[in-house]
N, C-alpha and C positions, 0 to 999 in steps of 0.2 A: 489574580485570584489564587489563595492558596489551595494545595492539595490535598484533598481529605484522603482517596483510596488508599490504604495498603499497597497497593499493586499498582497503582500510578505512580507513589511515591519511589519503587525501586524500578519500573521499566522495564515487565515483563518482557519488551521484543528484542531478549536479547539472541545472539545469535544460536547459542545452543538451544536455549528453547524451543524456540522458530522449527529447529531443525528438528527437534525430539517428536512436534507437534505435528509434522508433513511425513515424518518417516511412520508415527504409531498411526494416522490416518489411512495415510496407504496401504499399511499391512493391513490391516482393520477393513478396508474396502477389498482388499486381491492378497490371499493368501498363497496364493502362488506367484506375486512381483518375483520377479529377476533382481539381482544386484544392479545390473546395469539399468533397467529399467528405474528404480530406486535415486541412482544414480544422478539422471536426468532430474528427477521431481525436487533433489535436494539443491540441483547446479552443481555437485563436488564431482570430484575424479572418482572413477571406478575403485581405486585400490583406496581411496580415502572410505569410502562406502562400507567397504566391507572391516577395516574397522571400527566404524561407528555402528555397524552391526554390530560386531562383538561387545561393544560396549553397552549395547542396548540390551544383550543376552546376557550380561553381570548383573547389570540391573535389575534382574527378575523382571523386566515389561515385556520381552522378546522370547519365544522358544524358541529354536533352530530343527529341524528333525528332515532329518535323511530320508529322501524319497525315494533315489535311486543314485545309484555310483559315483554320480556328475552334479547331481542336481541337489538344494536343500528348499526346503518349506518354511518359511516365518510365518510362527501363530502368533498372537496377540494373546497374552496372559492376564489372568486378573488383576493382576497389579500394573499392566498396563493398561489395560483397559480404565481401570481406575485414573490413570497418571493420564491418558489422555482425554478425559471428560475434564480434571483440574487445570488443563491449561487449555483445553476450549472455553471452562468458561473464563479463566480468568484472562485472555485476550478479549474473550467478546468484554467484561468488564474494564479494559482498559480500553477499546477502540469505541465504547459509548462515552466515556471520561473525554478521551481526546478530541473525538468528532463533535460533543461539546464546548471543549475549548476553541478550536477552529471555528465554529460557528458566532461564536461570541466576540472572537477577535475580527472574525468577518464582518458582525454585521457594526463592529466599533470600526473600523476603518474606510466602511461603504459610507456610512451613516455621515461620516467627516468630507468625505467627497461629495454627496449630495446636499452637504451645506458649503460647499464649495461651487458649487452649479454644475460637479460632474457625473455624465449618467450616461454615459456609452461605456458597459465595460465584457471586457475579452477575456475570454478562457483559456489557459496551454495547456492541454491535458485532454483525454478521456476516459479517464477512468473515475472510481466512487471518490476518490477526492473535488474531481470535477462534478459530479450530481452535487455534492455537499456545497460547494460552492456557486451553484445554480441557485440553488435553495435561498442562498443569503443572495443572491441579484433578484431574487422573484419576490420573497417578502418585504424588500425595502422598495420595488416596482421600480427597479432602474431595468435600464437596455440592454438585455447579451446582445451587443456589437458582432461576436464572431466566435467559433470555438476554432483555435490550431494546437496542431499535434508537430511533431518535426516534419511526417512526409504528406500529411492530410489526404481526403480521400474518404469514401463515406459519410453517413450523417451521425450525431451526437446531440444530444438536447432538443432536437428537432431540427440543428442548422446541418450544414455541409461543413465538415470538419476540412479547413483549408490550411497548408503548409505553413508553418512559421516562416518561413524567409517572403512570405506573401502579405507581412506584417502592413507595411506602408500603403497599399491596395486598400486597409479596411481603415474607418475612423474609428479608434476610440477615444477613450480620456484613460484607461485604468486598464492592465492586463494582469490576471490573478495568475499563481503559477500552480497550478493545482496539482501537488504532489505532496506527501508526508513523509519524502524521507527526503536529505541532506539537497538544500535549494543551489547550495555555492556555486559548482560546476554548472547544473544549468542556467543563474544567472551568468555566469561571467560568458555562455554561450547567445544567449539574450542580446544581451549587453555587444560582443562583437558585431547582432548583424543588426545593430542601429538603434535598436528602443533605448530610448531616456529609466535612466533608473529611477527617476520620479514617478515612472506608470508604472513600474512592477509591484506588486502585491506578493506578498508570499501567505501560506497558512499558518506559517507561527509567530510565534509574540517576537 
């Protein structure tokens, strides 16, 4: 299906974005964040932080202002505040474009197994890629078989989220990998502890 959005078409999640969008959040929520606190929310190193600060305070979206001797305050300026509302929405309008596509492509390749006679099918994941893909096993009325995570534990979708290495324990016919970012690695992780690469499913084309 081709791409109509703007912003689907160039792939707003890129990495600076990402980052521009969790740093002017968090300012935006706690005015008084730490560097190192900041730090943590981005995943980067401390001394990387502080200048992605600075670079944030060029930009006009960041103030800096000096509280005390040791210590500084990031405010949130109108032109960040502005920059952070355009790339709220335009993620939220790219993860409706996506989570659309994913859906489509799910229920095209459930839709092929259930005229194949398969209808036991298994989840790796629990997170919102896995509701998404619940979605597509419940409107075409096949079987969540199983939800696994790596260490399982807990419930998810209403089952008990069980260990991937506990794969050959459960029947299925299909296990979706329900993740939206880069599948390789965890297929080829799949793939070492036994499953056929004929049941895995992944969310993109």
């Amino acid at each position: 299906m081709p791409v109509t959005s703007t912003h689907a078409q160039r792939d707003p999640l890129d990495i600076e974005a990402r980052r521009n969008l969790l740093a002017l959040e968090a300012i935006a929520a706690d005015d008084h964040i730490t560097q190192r606190t900041l730090a943590h929310r981005l995943g980067i190193a401390l001394g990387l932080t502080n200048i992605y600060l600075k670079r944030l305070v060029r930009k006009g979206f960041v103030k800096c202002v000096n509280v005390q001797s040791n210590r500084l305050r990031y405010l949130l300026t109108p032109k960040g505040l502005s920059e952070k509302t355009r790339l709220t929405y335009e993620f939220m309008e790219y993860s409706l474009y996506l989570y659309g596509q994913v859906r489509l492509h799910l229920r095209d390749v459930l839709q092929q197994s259930l005229l194949g006679g398969l209808r036991r099918v298994a989840v790796y994941g629990t997170g919102e890629a896995a509701e998404l893909a619940y979605l597509s096993i419940a409107e075409l009325g096949l079987e969540l078989a199983a939800v696994f995570d790596d260490d399982g534990g807990g419930r998810f979708l209403g089952s008990t989220v069980r260990p991937i290495a506990d794969h050959a324990e459960v029947p299925f016919d299909l296990l979706i990998v329900a993740t939206l970012d880069t599948t390789d690695p965890i297929l080829e992780r799949l793939l070492a502890l036994g499953l056929r690469k004929e049941c895995l499913v992944t969310l993109g084309r």
